[in-house]
N, C-alpha and C positions, 0 to 999 in steps of 0.2 A: 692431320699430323703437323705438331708446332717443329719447326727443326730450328736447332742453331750452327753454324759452324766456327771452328776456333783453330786459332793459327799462332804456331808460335811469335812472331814479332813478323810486321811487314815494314821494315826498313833497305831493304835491299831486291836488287833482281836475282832470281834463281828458280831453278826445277819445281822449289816445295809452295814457291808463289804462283805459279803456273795452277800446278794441282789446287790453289786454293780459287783462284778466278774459274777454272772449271766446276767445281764445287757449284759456286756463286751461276755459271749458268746452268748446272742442275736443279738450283733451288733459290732460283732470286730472288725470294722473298727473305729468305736467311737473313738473320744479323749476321756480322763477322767480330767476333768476340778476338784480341789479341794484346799482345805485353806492349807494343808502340808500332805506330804508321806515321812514317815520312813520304807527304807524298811526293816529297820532289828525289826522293834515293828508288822507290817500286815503281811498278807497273802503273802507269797513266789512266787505266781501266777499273783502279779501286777506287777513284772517285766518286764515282758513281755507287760504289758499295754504301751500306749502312755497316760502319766501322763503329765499333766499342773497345775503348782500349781499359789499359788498365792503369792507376793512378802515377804508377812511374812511366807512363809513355805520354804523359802531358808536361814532364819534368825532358827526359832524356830520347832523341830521335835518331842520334847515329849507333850505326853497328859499333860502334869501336864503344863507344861510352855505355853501352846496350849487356856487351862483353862484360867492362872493367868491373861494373857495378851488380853483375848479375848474382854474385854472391854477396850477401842474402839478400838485398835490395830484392831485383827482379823477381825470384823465387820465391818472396813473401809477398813481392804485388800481385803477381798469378794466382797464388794461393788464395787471395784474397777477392779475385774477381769474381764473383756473381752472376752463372750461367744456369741461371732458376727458368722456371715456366713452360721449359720444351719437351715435348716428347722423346725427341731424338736431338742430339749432341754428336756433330762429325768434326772429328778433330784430325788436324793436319799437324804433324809434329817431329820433331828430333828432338826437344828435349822438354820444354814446359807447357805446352798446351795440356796436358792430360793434367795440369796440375788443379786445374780450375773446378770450382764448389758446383756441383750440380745435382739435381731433387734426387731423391734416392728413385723415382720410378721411372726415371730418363733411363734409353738405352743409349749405351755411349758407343758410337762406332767409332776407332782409332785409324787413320791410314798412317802408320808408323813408318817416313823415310828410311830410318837405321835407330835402335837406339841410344841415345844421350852418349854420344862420342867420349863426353869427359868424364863420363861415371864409371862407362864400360869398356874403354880403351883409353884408357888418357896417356899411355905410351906416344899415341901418336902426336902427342902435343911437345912442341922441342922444347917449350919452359919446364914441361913437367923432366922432362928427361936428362935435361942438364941443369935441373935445381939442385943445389947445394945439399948437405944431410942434415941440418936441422929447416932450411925449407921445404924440402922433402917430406918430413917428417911432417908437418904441419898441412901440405898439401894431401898426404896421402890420409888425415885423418879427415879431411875437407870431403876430399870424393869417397869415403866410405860410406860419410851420412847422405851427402847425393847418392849415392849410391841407392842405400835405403830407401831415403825420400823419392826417388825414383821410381823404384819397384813398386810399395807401395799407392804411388798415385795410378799404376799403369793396373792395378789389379781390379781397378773403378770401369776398365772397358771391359766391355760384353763381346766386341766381336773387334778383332785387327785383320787390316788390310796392310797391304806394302807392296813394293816395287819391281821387288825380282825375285826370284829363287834365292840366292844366297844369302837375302836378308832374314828368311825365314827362320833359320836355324838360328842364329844371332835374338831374334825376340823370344822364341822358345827357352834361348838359354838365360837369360835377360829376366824375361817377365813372367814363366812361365803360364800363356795364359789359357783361359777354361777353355776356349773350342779354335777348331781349326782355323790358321790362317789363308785369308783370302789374296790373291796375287792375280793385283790390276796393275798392268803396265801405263805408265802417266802418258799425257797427251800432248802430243806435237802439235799445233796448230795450223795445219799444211795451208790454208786461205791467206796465211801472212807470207806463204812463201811464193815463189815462183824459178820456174827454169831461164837459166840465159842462154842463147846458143853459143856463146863464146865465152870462154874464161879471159880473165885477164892473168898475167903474172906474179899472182900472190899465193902464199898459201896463209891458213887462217887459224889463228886461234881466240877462242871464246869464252872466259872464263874469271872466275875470281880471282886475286894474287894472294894465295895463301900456301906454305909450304907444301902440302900435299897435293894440290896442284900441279907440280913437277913442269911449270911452265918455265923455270930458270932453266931446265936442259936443253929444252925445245930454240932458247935462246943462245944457248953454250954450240947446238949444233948448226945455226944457220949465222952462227958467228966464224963457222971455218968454212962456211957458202957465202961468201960473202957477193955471187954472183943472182942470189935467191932471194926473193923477198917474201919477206913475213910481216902481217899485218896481225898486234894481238888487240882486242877488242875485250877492257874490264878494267876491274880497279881493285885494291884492299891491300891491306897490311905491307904487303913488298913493292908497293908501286916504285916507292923511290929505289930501291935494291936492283929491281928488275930493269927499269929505266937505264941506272949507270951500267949497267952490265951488256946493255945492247949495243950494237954496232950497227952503224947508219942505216943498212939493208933492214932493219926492224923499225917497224912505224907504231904510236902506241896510239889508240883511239877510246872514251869513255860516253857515257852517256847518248848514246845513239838511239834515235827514236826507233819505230819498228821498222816506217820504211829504209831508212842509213840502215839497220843491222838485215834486214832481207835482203837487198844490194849489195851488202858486203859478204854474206853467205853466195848471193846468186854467181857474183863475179869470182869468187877465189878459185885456184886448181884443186884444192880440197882443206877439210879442215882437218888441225890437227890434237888430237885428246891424248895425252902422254897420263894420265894417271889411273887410278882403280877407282873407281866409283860403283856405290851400288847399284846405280841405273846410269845415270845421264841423260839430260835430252838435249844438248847440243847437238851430238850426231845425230840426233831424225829430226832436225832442224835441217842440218847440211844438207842430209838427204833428202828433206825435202822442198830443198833447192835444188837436186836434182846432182848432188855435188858428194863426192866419195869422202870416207874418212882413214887416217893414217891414225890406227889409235894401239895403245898398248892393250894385248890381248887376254885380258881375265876383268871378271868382276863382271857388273851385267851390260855390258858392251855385246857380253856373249848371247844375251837375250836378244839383241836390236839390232845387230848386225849380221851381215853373210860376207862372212871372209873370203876374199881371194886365194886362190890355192894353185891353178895351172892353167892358163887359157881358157878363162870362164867370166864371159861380162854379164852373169849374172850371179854377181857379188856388189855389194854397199860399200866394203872397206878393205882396208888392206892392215893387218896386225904385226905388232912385233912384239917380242917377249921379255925384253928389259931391258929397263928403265934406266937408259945408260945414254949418254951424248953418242957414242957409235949407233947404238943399235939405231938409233933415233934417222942417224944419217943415214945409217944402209937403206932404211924404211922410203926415207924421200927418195931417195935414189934408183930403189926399183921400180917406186908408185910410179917417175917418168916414163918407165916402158911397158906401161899396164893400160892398157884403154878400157875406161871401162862408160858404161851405157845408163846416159842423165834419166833418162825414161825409164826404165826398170828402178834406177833409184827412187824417184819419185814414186813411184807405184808401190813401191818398200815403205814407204813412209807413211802411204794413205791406210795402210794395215793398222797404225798407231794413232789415227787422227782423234780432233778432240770428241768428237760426235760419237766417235765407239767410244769411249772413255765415259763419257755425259752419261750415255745410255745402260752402261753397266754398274757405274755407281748409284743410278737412280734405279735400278732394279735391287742392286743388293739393299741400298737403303729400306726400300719399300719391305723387301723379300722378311727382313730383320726386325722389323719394326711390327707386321701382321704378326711373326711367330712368336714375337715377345708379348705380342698384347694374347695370346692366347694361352700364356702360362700363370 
């Protein structure tokens, strides 16, 4: 069995580059097919990959230019990439991996994060929402054919996989594709982490700067704490926004190797997740540092966490329900009178580790790949 796998752009850290270096020790022999790799912005560990880009990722290596140019630029260099000669094709994606040319007798397995945010929700995008009416106009005729062009590329997979429960319905609606989806929760790396006996006085956040994020509240509310510290740990689009809007008690940090970002998981009083994501793996990061999470309660948090409810230290996190500068502060505020137990969190984590993740994706691949060779 020839496999390739293929990843939307590796310019950044985040969850979907995770899931693609697990990929990679499911099947090290894989090329890694993608739209551009920076290796100095990702994971330190793709070096060691056999990386294949595509002809705009030997031109352009930041997310922000990656963005600007992605229409039609990127979306015709994908298009255009050349994922010939495999059996099996494992694509990791949100929006263009599935777009790439591959034999017709390849099975294509898809692990679909969410799909194509800007085809199939672009509400959530504040330019789209406060464009003007004849920018509007011209936008809304842009994501119809992404649109299209989306569906259409997604209807080339045989078999999707994804992240949580409530992605499921979302690619059903999306792509509607030929057989059931599969639902593998992505891997925490718990060997990178470790327990402290002692916290220091921080609490933590982890994450990209980008509006839906909702990391400007978490800043709004430890700016009327000004007795509390906050350590946020990431960079993008709002850094400078987020920056002037803190107050001294907020410290910002980037680029932190693995051991600085284990340290700074091991040390905090907990982390904090204020937005809705379809998974997340920062919390079973925390957790398995052995360290609880203050997160907003829906989306697939609800997957990966055991929320606190009444005198029970065997809970992960502690939730609140909107997304508001108060709620945020009641949250820190009761998390201080809530003890809860580093050892059972860690133990919560190893539920999620990479090795169960490895071992299910290299079963489903294999499982997928016999039954297609027998039709």
């Amino acid at each position: 069995m020839k496999i390739a796998i293929v990843q939307d752009e590796l310019v950044r850290k985040g969850g979907a580059e995770q899931v693609v270096l697990s990929f990679h020790a499911a099947f090290p022999e894989a090329p890694i097919y993608t739209l551009s790799y920076n290796s100095k912005e990702t994971y330190s560990e793709f070096k060691n990959c056999n990386i294949k880009t595509a002809w705009i990722g030997k031109i352009i290596k930041s997310d922000t230019n990656l963005k600007r140019f992605f229409f039609p630029f990127g979306i015709l260099a994908m298009k255009q990439l050349k994922v010939t000669g495999y059996d099996v094709v494992l694509q990791s994606t949100t929006h263009c991996a599935k777009y790439v040319e591959v034999d017709d007798k390849a099975i294509v397995l898809t692990y679909c994060h969410t799909p194509f945010r800007l085809a199939w929700n672009p509400n959530s995008y504040g330019f789209i929402l406060n464009a003007k009416t004849f920018s509007k106009r011209l936008l809304t005729s842009l994501i119809n054919y992404l649109k299209f062009f989306d569906k259409k590329s997604a209807q080339r997979t045989d078999w999707f996989i994804t992240n949580a429960a409530e992605v499921v319905d979302r690619i059903k609606l999306a792509y509607q594709p030929k057989n059931n989806i599969e639902i593998i929760s992505p891997p925490v790396k718990c060997k990178s982490f470790y327990v402290c006996e002692s916290a220091k006085e921080y609490f933590l956040i982890v994450s990209r700067f980008e509006p839906y994020k909702m990391v400007d509240l978490v800043i709004k509310a430890f700016n009327g704490m000004p007795t509390k510290k906050l350590l946020i740990i990431g960079k993008g689009s709002m850094e400078s926004e987020l920056k002037a809007l803190a107050n001294s008690n907020i410290q910002f940090k980037s680029n932190l190797n693995t051991v600085e970002l284990s340290k700074a998981y091991a040390e905090s009083k907990a982390l904090i997740f204020p937005q809705h994501e379809d998974y997340g793996i920062t919390p079973l990061e925390a957790n398995a540092s052995g360290r609880p999470v203050i997160a907003y309660g829906f989306g697939g948090i609800r997957d990966t966490m055991i929320p606190f409810e009444s005198h029970d230290k065997n809970s992960t996190a502690l939730f609140f329900y909107n997304q508001t500068v108060d709620s945020i502060t009641d949250a820190i505020n009761k998390f201080e009178s809530i003890s809860f137990d580093p050892v059972f969190i860690r133990e919560h984590a190893e539920k999620f580790d990479e090795k169960i993740f490895i071992k299910k994706i290299q079963d489903f691949v294999h499982t997928k790949y016999s039954q297609h060779r027998t039709l």
